[in-house]
N, C-alpha and C positions, 0 to 999 in steps of 0.2 A: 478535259476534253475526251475521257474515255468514252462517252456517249457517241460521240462521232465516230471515233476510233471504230468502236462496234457497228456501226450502222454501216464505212465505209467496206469492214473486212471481207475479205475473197477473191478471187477473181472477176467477179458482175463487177461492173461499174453503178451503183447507187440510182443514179441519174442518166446511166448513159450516156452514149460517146459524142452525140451529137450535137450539136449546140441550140439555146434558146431560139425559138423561133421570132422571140421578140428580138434579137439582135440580128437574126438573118433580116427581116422587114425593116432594120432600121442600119443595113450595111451603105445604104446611100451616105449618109452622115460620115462612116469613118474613112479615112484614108492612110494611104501607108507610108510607113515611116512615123504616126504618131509614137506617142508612146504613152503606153497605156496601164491602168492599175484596174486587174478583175479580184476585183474585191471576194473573198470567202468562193473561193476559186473550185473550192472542194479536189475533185480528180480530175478537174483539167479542162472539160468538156467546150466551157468557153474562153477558156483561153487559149487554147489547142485552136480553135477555129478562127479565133482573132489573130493569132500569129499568123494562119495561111492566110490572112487577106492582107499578110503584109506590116500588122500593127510591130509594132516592137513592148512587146508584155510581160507584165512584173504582177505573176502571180500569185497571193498571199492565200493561204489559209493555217485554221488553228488542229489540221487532223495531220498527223505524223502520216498516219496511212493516205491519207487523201495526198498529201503533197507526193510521196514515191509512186501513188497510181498517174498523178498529172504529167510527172517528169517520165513513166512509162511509155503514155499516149501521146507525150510530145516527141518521142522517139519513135515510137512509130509510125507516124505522121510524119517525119521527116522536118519539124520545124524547132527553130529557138525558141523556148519560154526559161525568162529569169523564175524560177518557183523560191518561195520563203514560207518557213513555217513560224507564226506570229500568231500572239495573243490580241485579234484584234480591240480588245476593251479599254491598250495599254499603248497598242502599236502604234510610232512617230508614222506617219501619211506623208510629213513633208511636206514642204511649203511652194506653191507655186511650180510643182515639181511634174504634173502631169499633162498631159494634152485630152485625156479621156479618163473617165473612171466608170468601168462597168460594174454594179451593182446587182447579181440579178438573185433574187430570191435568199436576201440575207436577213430574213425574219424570225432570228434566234435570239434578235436583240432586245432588249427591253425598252421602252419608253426613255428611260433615262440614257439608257445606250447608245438609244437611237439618236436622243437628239445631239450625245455627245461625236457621232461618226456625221450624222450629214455636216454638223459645220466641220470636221476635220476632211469630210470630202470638198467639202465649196474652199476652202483653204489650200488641199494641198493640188487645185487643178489651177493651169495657168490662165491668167486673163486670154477669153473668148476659147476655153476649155469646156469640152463635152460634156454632159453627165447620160447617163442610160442609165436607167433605174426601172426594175420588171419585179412586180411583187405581187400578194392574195389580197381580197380586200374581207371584210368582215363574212361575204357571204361565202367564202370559201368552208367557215363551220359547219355548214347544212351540205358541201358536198362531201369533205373530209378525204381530197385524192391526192391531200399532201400539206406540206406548211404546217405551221404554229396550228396547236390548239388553243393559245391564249387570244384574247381578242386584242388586246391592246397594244400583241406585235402586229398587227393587222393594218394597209392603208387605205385611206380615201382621198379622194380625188382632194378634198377641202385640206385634208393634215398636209399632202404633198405640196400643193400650193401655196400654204401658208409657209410651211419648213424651207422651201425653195424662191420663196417673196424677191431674193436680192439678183434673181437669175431670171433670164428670158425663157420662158416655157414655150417649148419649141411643140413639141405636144404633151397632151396628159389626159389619159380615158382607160375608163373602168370597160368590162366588159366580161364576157363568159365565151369559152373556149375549148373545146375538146382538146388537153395533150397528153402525149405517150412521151414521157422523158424515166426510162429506165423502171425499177418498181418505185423508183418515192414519190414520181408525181405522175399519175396515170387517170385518165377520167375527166368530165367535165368539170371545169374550175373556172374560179373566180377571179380576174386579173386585172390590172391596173399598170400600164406603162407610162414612165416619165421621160424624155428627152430634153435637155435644160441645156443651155449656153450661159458660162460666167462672163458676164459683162464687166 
């Protein structure tokens, strides 16, 4: 995870402090007191902002530096987040264990990876548990303002609704979007957001 390591280092927050704007538009859905898993949490940014709305959050990422910057800005922020540092390719998710899992821009994975995390996402959230899932879609290559350069970490509206068949698609659309989240993702970009309920 040196790669991260490096990308996280300094004082700049990577990503910035602010949270996904797909999860600000999709704050109706969460309520407080959940408890919630932000998956590859990096430095904090959404999990930091899920705490202040009250969620109760079990932060994981695989960057030694990203986890002591997220537990910085939950300090400063004034809020609780559980932070862990985890190998997600290996990491127990737990079973039935969550009420939400936020997902957002975790496309380091590989095809195989991937399909091994979404079913350990649909497993470790409780019956009529949330999923939020914010990611690039293929056309993201042609703008290049952040994300995977592999195409095959890449989603479509078709792979998300197939991989998610066993959940109620609450919504799911692609779309293009000017954002400014810190220097790694700045510019117009390609996106696709998921909102699923386990049935």
């Amino acid at each position: 995870m040196n790669m991260w390591n490096e990308r996280y280092a300094g004082e700049e927050y990577h990503f910035g402090t602010e949270p996904s704007g797909f999860l600000v538009a999709n704050c109706d859905l969460l309520k407080p007191g959940m408890h919630c898993l932000a998956l590859a949490d990096g430095e904090g940014r959404n999990g930091v902002w899920l705490a202040e709305q009250g969620v109760k959050v079990h932060s994981v990422d695989s960057s030694s530096v990203a986890v002591e910057k997220a537990k910085r800005l939950a300090a400063k922020r004034g809020v609780k987040l559980e932070v862990e540092l985890a190998d997600l390719a290996d990491w127990d998710f737990g079973f039935e264990k969550y009420d939400a899992v936020v997902a957002v821009f975790i496309q380091f994975a590989s095809p195989d990876l991937r399909e091994k995390m979404f079913k350990k996402i649909r497993n470790c959230l409780k019956s009529g548990g949330l999923l939020l899932l914010h990611g690039y879609t293929p056309r993201q290559l042609e703008y290049r303002t952040g994300g995977p350069s592999q195409l095959e970490n890449l989603y479509t509206e078709a792979m998300l609704r197939e991989a998610f068949s066993d959940m109620e698609i609450i919504s799911l659309h692609e779309y293009d979007q000017e954002i400014s989240e810190g220097s790694g993702h700045s510019g117009m970009s390609a996106l696709i957001d998921l909102a699923a309920k386990k049935v």
